[in-house]
N, C-alpha and C positions, 0 to 999 in steps of 0.2 A: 609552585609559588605564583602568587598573581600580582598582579601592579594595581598601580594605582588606588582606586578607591575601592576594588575589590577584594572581597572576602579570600584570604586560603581556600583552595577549590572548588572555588564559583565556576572555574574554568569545567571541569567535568562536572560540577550539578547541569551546567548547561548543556555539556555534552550527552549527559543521563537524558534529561529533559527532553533533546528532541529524539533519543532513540525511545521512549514513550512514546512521544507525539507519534512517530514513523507505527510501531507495533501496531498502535489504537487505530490510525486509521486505515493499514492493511485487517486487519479485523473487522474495521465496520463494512468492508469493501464483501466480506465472505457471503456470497451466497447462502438464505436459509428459507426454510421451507420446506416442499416437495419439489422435487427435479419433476422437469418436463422432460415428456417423451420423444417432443421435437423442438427444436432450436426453434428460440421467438423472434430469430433474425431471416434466416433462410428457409425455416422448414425441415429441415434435412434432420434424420432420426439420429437422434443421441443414445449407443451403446449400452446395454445395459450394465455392462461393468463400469462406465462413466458416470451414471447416474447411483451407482454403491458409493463410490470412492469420493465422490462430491458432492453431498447432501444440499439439496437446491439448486444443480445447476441447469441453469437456463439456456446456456448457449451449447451446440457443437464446437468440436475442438477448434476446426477452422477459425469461424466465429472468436471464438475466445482468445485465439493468438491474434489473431489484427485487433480486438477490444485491448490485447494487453500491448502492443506497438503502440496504439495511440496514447494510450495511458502513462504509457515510459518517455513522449516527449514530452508529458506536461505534465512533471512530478510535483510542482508547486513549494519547490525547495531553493533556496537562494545560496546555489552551491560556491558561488565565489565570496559573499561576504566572508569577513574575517570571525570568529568566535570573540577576539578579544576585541572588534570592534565595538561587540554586542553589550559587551561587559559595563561599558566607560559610561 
């Protein structure tokens, strides 16, 4: 049930809404292409069972775990506001 001037289940269409948002842009994030044979960061030779399993990828695994640290502090999500503040 929702308050005020919103709709009965405003509250999870918005919830829906940003787990869209969230999919769409770990998807726009996927590598595509052809995988390189060497990391575009260090150089260093990317396995070839990495380059099956990961269609496009660019980086060694190194590489790719500190691209994805950095990426987890600035998720670009505004985890504390409230949903029902969202709503009003």
């Amino acid at each position: 049930m929702a308050g005020g001037w919103a709709n009965d289940g405003a509250v999870q269409e918005q919830i829906d809404s940003s787990l869209e948002d969230a999919v769409q842009r770990a998807r726009s994030q996927l590598p595509r292409g052809e995988s390189l044979s060497h990391c575009e960061e260090c150089d260093a030779a990317i396995p070839e069972a990495r380059r099956q399993a990961v269609p496009g990828v660019r980086l060694c695994i190194a590489c790719q775990s500190a691209h994805d640290q950095e990426q987890a502090r600035f998720s670009g999500y505004n985890r504390r506001g409230s949903k029902d503040s969202q709503l009003r």
